[in-house]
C-alpha positions as MATLAB code, in Angstrom:
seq = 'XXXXXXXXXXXXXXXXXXXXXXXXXXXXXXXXXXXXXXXXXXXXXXXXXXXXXXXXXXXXXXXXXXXXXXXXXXXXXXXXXXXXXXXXXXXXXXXXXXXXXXXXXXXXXXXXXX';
ca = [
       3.288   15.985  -15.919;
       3.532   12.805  -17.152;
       0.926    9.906  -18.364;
       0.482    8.482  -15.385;
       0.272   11.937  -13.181;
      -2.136   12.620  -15.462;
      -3.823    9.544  -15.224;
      -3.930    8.915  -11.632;
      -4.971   12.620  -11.749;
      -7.875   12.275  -13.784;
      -9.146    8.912  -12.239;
      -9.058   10.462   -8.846;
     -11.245   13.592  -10.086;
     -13.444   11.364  -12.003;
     -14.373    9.004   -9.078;
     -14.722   11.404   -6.232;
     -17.817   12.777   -8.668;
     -18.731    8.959   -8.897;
     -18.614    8.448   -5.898;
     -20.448   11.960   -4.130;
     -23.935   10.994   -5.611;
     -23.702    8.328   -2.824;
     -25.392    5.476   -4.877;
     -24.750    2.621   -2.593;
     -24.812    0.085   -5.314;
     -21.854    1.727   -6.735;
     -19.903    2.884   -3.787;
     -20.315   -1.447   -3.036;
     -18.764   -2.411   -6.627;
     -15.802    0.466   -5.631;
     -15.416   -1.779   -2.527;
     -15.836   -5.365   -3.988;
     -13.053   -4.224   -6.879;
     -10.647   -2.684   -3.966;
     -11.053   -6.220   -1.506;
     -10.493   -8.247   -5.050;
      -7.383   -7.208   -5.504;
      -6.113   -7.297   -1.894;
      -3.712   -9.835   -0.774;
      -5.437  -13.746   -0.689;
      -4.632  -17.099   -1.944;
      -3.044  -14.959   -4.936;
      -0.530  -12.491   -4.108;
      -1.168   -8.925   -5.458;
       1.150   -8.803   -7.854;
      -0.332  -11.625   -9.559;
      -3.705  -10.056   -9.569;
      -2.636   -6.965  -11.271;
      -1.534   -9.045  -13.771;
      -4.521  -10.596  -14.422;
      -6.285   -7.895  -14.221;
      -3.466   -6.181  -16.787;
      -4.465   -8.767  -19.381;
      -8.448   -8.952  -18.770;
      -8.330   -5.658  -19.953;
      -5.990   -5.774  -22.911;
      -8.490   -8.338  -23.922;
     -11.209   -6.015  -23.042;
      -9.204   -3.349  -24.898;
      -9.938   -0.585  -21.743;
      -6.955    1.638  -21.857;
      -8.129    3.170  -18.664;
      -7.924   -0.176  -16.909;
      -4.553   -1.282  -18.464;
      -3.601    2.159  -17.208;
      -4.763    1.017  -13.919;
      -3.066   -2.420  -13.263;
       0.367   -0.994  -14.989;
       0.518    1.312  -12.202;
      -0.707   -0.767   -9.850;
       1.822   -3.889  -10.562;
       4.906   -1.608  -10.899;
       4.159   -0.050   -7.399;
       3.527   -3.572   -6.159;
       6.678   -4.674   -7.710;
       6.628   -6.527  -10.880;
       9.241   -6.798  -13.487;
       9.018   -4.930  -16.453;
       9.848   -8.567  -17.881;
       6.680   -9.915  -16.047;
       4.373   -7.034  -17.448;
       6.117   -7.613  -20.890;
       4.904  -11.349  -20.779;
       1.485  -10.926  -19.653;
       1.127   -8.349  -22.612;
       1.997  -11.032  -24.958;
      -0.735  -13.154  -23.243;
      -2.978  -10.213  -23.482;
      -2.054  -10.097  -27.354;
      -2.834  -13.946  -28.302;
      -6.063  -13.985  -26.447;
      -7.322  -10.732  -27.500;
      -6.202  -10.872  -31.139;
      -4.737   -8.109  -33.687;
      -7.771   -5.941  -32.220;
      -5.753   -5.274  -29.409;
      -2.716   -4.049  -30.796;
      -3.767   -0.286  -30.601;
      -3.873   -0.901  -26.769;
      -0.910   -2.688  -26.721;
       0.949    0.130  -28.350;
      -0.581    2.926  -26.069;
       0.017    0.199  -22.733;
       4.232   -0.094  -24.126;
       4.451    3.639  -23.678;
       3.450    3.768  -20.603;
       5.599    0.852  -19.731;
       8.345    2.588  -20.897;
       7.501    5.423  -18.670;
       7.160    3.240  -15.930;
      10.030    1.253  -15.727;
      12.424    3.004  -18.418;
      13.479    1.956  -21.408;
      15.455   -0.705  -22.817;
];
């Protein structure tokens, strides 16, 4: 299995228990953050990338995780992604380098190498 089977494994085990308490506060966040990212004035794509570096910044590997996936299944170049890290990197800082590292692999899994 690979990171992001595991991943999208783990996130979907993790937020069905999240989500069976029934809090309705929370099941309402789960909805505002899915409608967010729909399609709007801002195409999808775009979105993931902003979400992508948001949380570089925010160094959430879990999130970057996230909007990887998320933009490579809604179709952005491994180019785009590689750009938006950089953005990720001068806002953020050295801090985020760690992240940055861990969000390359993944990248590479994503969309190959090279």
């Amino acid at each position: 299995m690979g990171r992001r089977e595991e991943f999208e494994h783990a996130r979907e085990q993790l937020n069905a228990r999240v989500l069976r308490e029934g809090n309705l506060a929370v099941k309402r966040f789960f909805a505002l953050d899915a409608d967010v990212y729909g399609e709007g004035a801002l195409p999808r794509r775009t979105k993931e990338l902003l979400g992508l570096v948001a949380s570089l910044v925010l160094r959430c590997d879990d999130c970057v995780s996230y909007h990887l996936i998320q933009a490579k299944d809604n179709g952005v170049r491994k180019e785009e992604v590689v750009e938006a890290l950089a953005v990720g990197l001068v806002v953020g800082g050295s801090i985020v380098i760690p992240h940055l590292r861990r969000a390359f692999a993944l990248v590479e899994e994503l969309w190959g190498e090279g």
